[in-house]
C-alpha angles and dihedrals in degrees: 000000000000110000122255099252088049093055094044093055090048088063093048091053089052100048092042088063101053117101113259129250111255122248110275103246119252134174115233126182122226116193121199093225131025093202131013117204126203135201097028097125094031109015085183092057157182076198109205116224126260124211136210124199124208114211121184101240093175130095090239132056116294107220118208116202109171139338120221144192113209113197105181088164110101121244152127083262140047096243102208130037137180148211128178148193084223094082137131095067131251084042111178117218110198114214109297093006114124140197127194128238110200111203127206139198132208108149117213093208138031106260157044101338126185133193140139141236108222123192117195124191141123096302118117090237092059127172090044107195134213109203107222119201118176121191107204127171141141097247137036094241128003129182128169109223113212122212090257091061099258120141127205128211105231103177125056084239095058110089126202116273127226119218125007114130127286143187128181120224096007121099095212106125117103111173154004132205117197125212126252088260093036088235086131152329153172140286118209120213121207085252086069087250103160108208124185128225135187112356092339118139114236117257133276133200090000121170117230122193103189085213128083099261105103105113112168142012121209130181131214115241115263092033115153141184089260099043104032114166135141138117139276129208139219134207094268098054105265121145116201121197121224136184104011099324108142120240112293111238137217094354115156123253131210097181099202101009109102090207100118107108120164130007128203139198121214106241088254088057089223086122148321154187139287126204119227112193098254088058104261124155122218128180127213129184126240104223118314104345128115116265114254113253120287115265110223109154097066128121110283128194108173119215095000115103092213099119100106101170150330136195137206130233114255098241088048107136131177095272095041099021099147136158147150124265117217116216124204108268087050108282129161120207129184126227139182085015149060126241129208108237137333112338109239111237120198090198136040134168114169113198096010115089099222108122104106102169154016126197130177125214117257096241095046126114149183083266093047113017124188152146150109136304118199125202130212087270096056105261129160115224126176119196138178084060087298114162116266107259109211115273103257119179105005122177122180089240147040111296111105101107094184147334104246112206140178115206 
């Protein structure tokens, strides 16, 4: 008789000679992309869709029963939306075969939105899951800069900056200008100190006073990190070039009267507007250009140094260049153009001088005019009916000196 271990290895020997059972046949689904995410490139739209594709990477039928968007953000909207090459439903996907799901994006609020593409069908995995994000805000890049000269990141596509001056405790800073790309940029002190942030260049030919009167930074469009230049302006009006920005010309002048408050550039940077206190507009050429038309229809209070800011809309030119002025207890007032009814203002603080600055959306117009307003403690107010954008930096007292954008 054969020992026991010798019998047991002989059956091992045995077994382990028989052909094997095959694998028992199973669908699987393989997606091309686990997360799509929207805005990235333009947060204030319009947002293109992104598509996945399910293939049937099993060796069965892969059984599709349903495909679903689930929004859980809340909004006024549902966000995201699908539509897909898999329906009717059940669609059946044989071993290697594939359908497309096209995914869309309409947020219903300004932000960061989630949401998620679920596919449900006879795979063991089921439901797979797809993660949305979509970025959506008004602006390209927006920071809040503090008096101290801090500046605060306030959309989930505006990354901290590195550089740019500071100081604790006093409320010096005045201003920030952002680059094209919004890579970098530059804060302004009142003692007209130009300091770079980001990939911003340092300055050239900048003026610098030694005394607080510097008031507002402006650059010109198309400036880069490797070519920075615009002007800066003081409190009596003076605009001083730096970089390579031609001369300014035909800008008024207040020698003594420290009055003068924002200045802006038309899109097209052949000229622009500076704020006096009391509200008035006044153009001034770039170069050699022409000087955009007089305004003579804002907002005016003589001898009260109320006015705060004003913007321009983003298709403004010489001949239709228009706005709103923002005065210092939060109100919004048209020029160079004409509105059809009361503006509808989000924040409103009559008798306290809070209101800091105004900014329209990108895509408002004289027909359908919107945007933001900001106060001294950081808040975010639309008015005109504008959708809320989400609160960013926030402090309990005045310190907020301006909302810096890029459009």
């Amino acid at each position: 008789m054969k020992p026991v271990k010798a019998i047991v290895a002989l059956a091992l020997v045995l077994v382990a000679g028989l052909p094997t059972s095959a694998t028992a046949a199973a669908p699987a689904a393989s997606l091309s992309s686990s997360s799509l995410v929207f805005g990235t490139q333009n947060p204030a739209g319009p947002y293109p869709p992104q598509s996945v594709t399910v293939t049937n990477s099993g060796t069965a039928p892969l059984v599709i029963a349903n495909i679903t968007i689930d929004n859980p953000a809340t909004s006024s909207g549902s966000d995201f939306t699908q539509n897909n090459s898999c329906f009717p439903y059940p669609r059946t996907l044989v071993p290697s075969e594939s359908c497309l799901i096209n995914v869309g994006f309409f947020p219903g609020e300004y932000g960061a939105r989630q949401g998620d593409l679920l596919i449900f069908d006879n795979a063991a995995d089921s439901p797979q899951r797809v993660s949305l994000t979509g970025l959506a805000y008004p602006f390209k890049a927006m920071y809040t800069l503090d008096a101290f000269g801090g500046l605060h990141p306030a959309s989930a596509l505006s990354p901290p900056m590195v550089g740019g001056g500071y100081w604790p405790g006093w409320k010096i800073a005045r201003a920030a200008a952002l680059l094209s790309d919004a890579s970098g940029g530059y804060t302004l002190d009142g003692y007209g100190g130009l300091h770079p942030f980001g990939t911003a260049p340092a300055p050239t030919n900048a003026a610098y006073f030694g005394w607080d009167i510097a008031r507002d930074v402006v650059l010109l469009p198309g400036s880069t990190l490797t070519s920075a230049s615009g002007y800066v302006l003081d409190g009596w009006g003076g605009l001083h070039p730096f970089g390579a920005a031609p001369p300014p010309a035909g800008a008024a002048y207040w020698p003594q009267f420290d009055i003068a408050k924002r200045v802006k550039l038309l899109p097209d940077g052949s000229g622009g507007y500076v704020l006096d206190g009391w509200g008035g507009l006044h153009p001034f050429a770039v170069g050699n250009n022409a000087a955009p038309r007089g305004i003579t229809d804002t907002a005016y209070w003589p001898h009260w140094n109320i006015a705060q800011d004003f913007d321009l809309f983003s298709n403004s030119t010489p001949t239709t260049a228009s706005g709103f002025t923002l005065d210092g207890f939060g109100g919004v007032h048209p020029f160079g153009f004409a509105v059809n009814g009361p503006v509808g203002s989000g924040g409103y603080w009559p008798g306290w001088n809070i209101a800091r600055s105004i900014r329209l959306n990108p895509n408002s117009t004289t027909a359908t005019p919107f945007g933001w307003t900001m106060e001294g403690l950081g808040g975010f107010h639309p008015f005109d009916w504008g959708p809320a954008v989400p609160q960013a930096a926030y402090w309990n007292w005045d310190v907020a000196v301006e909302l810096v954008v890029v459009r």
